[in-house]
C-alpha positions, 0 to 999 in steps of 0.5 A: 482563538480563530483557526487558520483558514483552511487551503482549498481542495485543489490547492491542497492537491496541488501542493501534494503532486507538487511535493510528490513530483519534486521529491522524486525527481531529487531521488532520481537526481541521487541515485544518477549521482550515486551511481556515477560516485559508485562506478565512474560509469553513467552507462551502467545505468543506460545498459540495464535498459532504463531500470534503476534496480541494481543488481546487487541486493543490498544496493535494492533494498537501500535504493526501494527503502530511499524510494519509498520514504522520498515518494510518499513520506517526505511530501505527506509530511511536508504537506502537513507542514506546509498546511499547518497540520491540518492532516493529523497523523498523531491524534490524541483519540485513543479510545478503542485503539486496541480493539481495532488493532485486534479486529484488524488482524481478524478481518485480514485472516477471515477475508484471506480466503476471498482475497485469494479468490478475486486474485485468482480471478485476476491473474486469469483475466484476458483482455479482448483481440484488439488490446493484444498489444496492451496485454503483452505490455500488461503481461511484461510489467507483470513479469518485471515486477515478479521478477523483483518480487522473486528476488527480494522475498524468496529467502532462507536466511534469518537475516534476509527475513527481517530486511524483508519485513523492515524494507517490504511491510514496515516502511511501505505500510507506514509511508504509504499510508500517511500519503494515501489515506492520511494526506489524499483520501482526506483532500478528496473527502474534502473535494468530493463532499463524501468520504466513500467516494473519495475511498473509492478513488483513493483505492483505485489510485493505490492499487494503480500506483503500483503498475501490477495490473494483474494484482490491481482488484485485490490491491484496491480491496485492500485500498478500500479496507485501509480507507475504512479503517481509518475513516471509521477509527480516525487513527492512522495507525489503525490501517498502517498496522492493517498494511504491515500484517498483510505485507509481512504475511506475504514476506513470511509465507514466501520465507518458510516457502523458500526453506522448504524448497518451494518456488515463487510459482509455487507461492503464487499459485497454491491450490485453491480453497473449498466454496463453503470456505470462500462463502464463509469467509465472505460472511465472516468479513462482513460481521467483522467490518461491520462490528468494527463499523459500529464501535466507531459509530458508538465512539463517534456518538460519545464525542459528538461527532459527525458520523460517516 
């Protein structure tokens, strides 16, 4: 049987910013319209001064759910279509699926100490004299997003947690994934020839995304954490259940942070480790990559493919 000839790179990428830019213009056209249904009043959204969060929290978390999916979800999938599932997202190679799942878990836990480290860093990070003006703008959006961040996972109520983890970990780790890793990591290991950069430009893309600059390093570690993953499982859902772990980990520490009366500060800057615990977990993150690494190599030899 002779299999469809394969769209190039670029028109793959076409197709997918194509898709991107035309599902979130019918997102903004749906929420415009629900807010016109809902208030009778275009000028609610004029006077929050442009931002399209509502203040009424059930209406934020529907409105970041709807975001999400219609953002990366929709235009990975319809791509997939559109390119007669030449991006796989269900493959049928299970073997060691488990075992990833388990060193996955493992390598997050190891590698917090180090990830706390570069974030600390970043957050002090200062920018010269001439980009003052930068900086503020940096410094603001930083702050608009942690102002939203504050409002959503600082919690005391059971309820509110499990939203928390549906809205904040479970749909963002899925439709971030199939679009970053399953849908644009993948065109660009085909443009670029070499899966490592194309891992490399893929996490700098979604850590960029997310327009938090002082959270851009540890973002795009986890990036690359993801891309490796799933370069070297070929399963998707390996870096889906990577991102959910790190994402509900954030949503439950900022919960029992709450119950205990502390503040988002507070979550934010908690004291810092010991350097033989950073210099540990360094090494412990090494050993666990690289014995993920080596199971995938010894599948890969097992079923005659190619190796990364």
């Amino acid at each position: 049987m002779i299999e469809p000839k394969k769209n190039s790179p670029w028109l793959s990428m076409m197709i997918l910013l194509g898709l991107t830019f035309a599902c979130a213009f019918v997102l903004q056209l749906v929420v415009v319209l629900g807010i016109l249904i809902g208030t009778g009043d275009i000028n609610s959204l004029v006077n929050s001064g442009g931002s399209i969060y509502p203040e009424d929290t059930m209406m934020l978390y529907l409105l970041l759910g709807i975001s999400s999916i219609a953002t990366f979800l929709l235009p990975a999938l319809f791509l997939q279509i559109i390119e007669k599932r030449q991006v796989d997202y269900f493959p049928n190679e299970s073997a060691h699926f488990g075992k990833y799942l388990v060193l996955s878990l493992l390598f997050l836990l190891a590698c917090n100490p180090a990830m706390e480290l570069v974030s600390r860093w970043n957050m002090d990070m200062t920018l010269p004299e001439s980009f003052q003006g930068m900086e503020v703008w940096m410094r603001g959006k930083e702050d608009e997003m942690a102002d939203l961040t504050e409002k959503l996972v600082m919690v005391e109520s059971l309820e509110y947690l499990l939203l928390n983890l549906f809205v904040m970990a479970v749909i963002p780790a899925i439709v971030e994934e199939f679009y970053f890793r399953g849908a644009l990591q993948k065109i660009f290991i085909r443009l670029f020839k070499n899966a490592h950069v194309a891992i490399w430009v893929t996490a700098i893309i979604f850590s960029a995304i997310h327009v938090q600059f002082y959270g851009f390093f540890p973002r795009m570690l986890l990036g690359l954490i993801f891309g490796y993953a799933f370069l070297w499982s070929r399963n998707i859902w390996v870096p889906v259940f990577a991102h959910f772990l790190n994402n509900a980990s954030v949503t439950l520490i900022a919960y029992f942070y709450a119950r205990e009366g502390k503040t988002y500060y507070d979550l934010q800057n908690s004291n810092p480790y010991s350097l033989p615990l950073y210099i540990g977990s360094i090494i412990l993150s090494i050993g666990i990559a690289y014995y993920f690494y080596m199971i995938s190599q010894n599948k890969n030899k097992q079923n005659g493919l190619e190796l990364d």
